[in-house]
N, C-alpha and C positions, 0 to 999 in steps of 0.2 A: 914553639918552634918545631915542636917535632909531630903534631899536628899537621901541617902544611909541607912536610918532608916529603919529596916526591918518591923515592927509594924506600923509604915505609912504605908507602903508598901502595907503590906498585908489585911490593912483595908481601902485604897484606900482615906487616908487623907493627904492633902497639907496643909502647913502651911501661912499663907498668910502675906506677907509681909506689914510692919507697916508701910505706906506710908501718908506722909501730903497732903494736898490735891494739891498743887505745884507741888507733885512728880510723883502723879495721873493725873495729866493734861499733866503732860511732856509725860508719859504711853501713854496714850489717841492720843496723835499725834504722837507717835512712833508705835502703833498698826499697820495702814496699812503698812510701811515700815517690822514691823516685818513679815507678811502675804504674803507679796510679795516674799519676800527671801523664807521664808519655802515653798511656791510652786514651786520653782524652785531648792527644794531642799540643800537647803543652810541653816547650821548649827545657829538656829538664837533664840534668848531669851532675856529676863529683868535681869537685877540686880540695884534693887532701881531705880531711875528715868533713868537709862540708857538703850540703847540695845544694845545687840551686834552681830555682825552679822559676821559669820567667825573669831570672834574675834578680830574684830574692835567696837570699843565702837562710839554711837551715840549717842549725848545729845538729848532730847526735849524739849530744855529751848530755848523761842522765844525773838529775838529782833525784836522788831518790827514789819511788815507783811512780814518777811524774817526768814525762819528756819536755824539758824546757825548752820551749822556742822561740828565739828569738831574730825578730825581724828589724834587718836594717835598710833604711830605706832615705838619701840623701836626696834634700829639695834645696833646689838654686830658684833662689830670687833677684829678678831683678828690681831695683828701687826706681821707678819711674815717677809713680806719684804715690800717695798716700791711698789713695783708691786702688790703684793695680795692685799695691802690695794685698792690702786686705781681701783681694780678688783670689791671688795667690794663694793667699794662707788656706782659708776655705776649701780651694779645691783640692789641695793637697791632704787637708785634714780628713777626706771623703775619702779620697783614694787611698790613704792610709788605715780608714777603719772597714776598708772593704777588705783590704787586704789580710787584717790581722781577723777579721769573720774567715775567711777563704781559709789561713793557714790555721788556725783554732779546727776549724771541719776536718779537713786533712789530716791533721793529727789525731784526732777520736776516731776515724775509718780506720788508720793507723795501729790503734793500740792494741798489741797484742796479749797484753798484761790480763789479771783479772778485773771483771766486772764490779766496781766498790756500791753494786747494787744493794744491799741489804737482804730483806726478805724480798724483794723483788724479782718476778721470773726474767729479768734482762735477757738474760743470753737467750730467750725466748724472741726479746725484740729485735736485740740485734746480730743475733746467729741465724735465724730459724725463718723467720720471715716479715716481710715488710708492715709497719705499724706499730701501735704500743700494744702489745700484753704484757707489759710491767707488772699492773694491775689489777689482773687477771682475775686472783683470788680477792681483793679487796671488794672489787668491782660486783662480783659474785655475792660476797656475803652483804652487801650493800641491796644489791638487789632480792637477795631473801630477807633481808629487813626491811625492806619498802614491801613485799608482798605483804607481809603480814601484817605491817600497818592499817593497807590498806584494808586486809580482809577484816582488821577490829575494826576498823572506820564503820567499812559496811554494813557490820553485825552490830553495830552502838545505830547507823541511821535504824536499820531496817527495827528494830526496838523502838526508836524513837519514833518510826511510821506506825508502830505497829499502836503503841499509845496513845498518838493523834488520834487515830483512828477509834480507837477507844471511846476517847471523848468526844470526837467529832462526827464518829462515821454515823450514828443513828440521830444525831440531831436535829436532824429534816422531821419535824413533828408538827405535824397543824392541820385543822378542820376549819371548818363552814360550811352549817345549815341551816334551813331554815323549814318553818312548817309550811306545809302545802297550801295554795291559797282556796278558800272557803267564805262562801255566803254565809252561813251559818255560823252554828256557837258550837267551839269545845269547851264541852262542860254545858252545866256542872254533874258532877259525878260522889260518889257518897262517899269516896276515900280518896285519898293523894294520891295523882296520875301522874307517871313519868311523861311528858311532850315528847314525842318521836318526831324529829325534822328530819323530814324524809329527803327533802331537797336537797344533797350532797353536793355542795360547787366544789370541795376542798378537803381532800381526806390524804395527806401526806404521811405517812407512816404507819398508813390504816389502823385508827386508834379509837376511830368513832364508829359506832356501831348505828345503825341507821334504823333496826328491827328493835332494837332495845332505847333506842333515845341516850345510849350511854357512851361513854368515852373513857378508855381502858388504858391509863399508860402503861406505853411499851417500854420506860426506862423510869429511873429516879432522876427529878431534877424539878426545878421552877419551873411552872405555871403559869399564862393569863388566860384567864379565862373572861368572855363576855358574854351576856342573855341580855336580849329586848324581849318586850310584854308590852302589846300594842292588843287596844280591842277597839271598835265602834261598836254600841249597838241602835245605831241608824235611828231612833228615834225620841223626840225633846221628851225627858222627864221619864226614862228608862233608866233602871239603877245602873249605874257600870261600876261592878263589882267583880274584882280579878285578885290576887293575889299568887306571885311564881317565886320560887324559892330555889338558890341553887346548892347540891346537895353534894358532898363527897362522902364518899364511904354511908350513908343512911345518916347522917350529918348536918344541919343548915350550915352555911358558909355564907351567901349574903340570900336577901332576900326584894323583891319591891310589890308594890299593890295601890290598889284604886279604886276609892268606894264612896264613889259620891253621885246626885242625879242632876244637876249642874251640868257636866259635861255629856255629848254624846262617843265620843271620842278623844283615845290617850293614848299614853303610850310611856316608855320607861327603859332605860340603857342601865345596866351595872358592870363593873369592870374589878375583876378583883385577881391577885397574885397567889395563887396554891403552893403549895411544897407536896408533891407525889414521892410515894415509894412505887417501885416499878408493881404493877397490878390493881392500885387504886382505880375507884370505878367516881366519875363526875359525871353527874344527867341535872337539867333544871324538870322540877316536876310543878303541876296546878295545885294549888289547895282544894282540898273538898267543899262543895256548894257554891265555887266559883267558875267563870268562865271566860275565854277570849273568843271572841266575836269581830264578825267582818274583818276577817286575814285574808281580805281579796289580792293582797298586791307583795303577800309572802314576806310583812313587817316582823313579823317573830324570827328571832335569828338565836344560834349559838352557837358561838365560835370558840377556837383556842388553840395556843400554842408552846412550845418550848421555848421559854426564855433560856435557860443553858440546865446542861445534867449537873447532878451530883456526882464525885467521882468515885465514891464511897456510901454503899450502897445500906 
């Protein structure tokens, strides 16, 4: 009534509500909540110790260090059908949980209480500036423990590369040669002659030596090694007598030969598995008083490779 009093009105007098002091204190803590709404344009005022705000009623009566708030909010149904009702219910249960999201927010902007943040730098998030630094320090020690993860990570790979490489990085080890081709006879000669295959198609870890007919391994590991021994001597009822012998360290290792007059033309493959210490010297050498003959087409060969290192030397 005294809202719509034209004599108020026009002499710019309010009547001031009879409040106990309970009801004034309720007031008192419902203020910034009413302040907030009317800047945002939202229909908002007292009626005795309550507010209301769009016409939701908000007590300011405290339990405890928690502002209880309770919202009332009456829904009319009409019974038309079973379906309308159920229509009803629905959208009221939506606009009722929109409602109690809205006033739930309201009241945390609200609180002027402390922070029941723990170790958390709260009043950081929500005094200071917009976003979380809650977890400021968490976050932080978090990320010096992921540094350092990572740097053992790196330090355990670059280890792990560093031993691959160990084992793997000189493994590229392999030759093929062969003697130069000739009309003629090597041999015979009055002492055991190392074969020099001068022909290098294949010197990978340069480990063959081409001036000495030798082959030096550069690590410790398995071995194959191969030599052919091919002669002709071009005419029927000519001895062909050869004998090659392949030799580690001053050594025989395998050997082959051919000493018959039957044939004018032979020849012979051996294939055999070494175990090297790194410095081991492997050449196939001729017997003495024997020879290979017509190497036109550079059939004499000897090759070799790393089967894999030893890692332990």
């Amino acid at each position: 009534m005294a809202k719509g009093n034209k004599f108020l009105n026009e002499k710019k007098l309010r009547i001031k509500d009879a409040l106990i002091p309970q009801d004034q204190t309720a007031r008192e803590k419902l203020w910034p909540l009413i302040q907030n709404a009317r800047q945002e344009g939202k229909k908002a005022g007292f009626k005795g110790p309550h507010a209301f705000i769009e016409g939701r009623m908000i007590t300011g009566y405290a339990v405890g260090p928690t502002v209880t708030i309770y919202v009332l909010q009456i829904m009319k149904f009409v019974a038309v059908s079973a379906l309308c009702l159920w229509g009803v219910l629905c959208l009221c249960a939506s606009v009722k949980a929109m409602g109690t999201l809205e006033l739930m927010r309201d009241a945390a902007v609200s609180w002027t209480g402390a922070l029941p943040c723990g170790t958390w730098d709260c009043e950081c998030a929500f005094n200071s500036q917009r976003g979380c630094c809650c977890v400021a320090n968490e976050m932080s020690m978090l990320e010096d423990h992921t540094f350092m993860r990572m740097v053992d990570m790196w330090e355990q790979l670059t280890r792990l590369d560093n031993d691959i490489k160990e084992v793997t990085g000189n493994n590229k080890i392999a030759f093929t040669a062969a003697m130069r081709s000739r009309s003629d006879c090597f041999g015979p000669f009055t002492s055991n002659v190392p074969i020099r295959y001068y022909a290098i198609s294949l010197n990978q870890g340069n480990g063959y030596n081409d001036a000495l007919g030798t082959f030096t391994s550069p690590r410790a590991g398995l071995y194959s090694f191969s030599f052919t021994a091919y002669s002709n001597v071009g005419v029927d009822g000519e001895r062909l007598y050869h004998k090659v012998q392949l030799i580690k360290n001053n050594e025989v290792v395998a050997s082959v030969w051919e000493d018959n007059r039957e044939d004018t033309e032979d020849s012979a493959t051996h294939s055999v598995l070494v175990s090297l210490r790194q410095g081991d010297q492997v050449y196939v050498e001729l017997l003495s008083g024997r020879s290979l003959c017509g190497n036109t087409k550079e059939y004499n060969r000897f090759s070799g490779y790393l089967v894999y290192p030893f890692t332990q030397e």
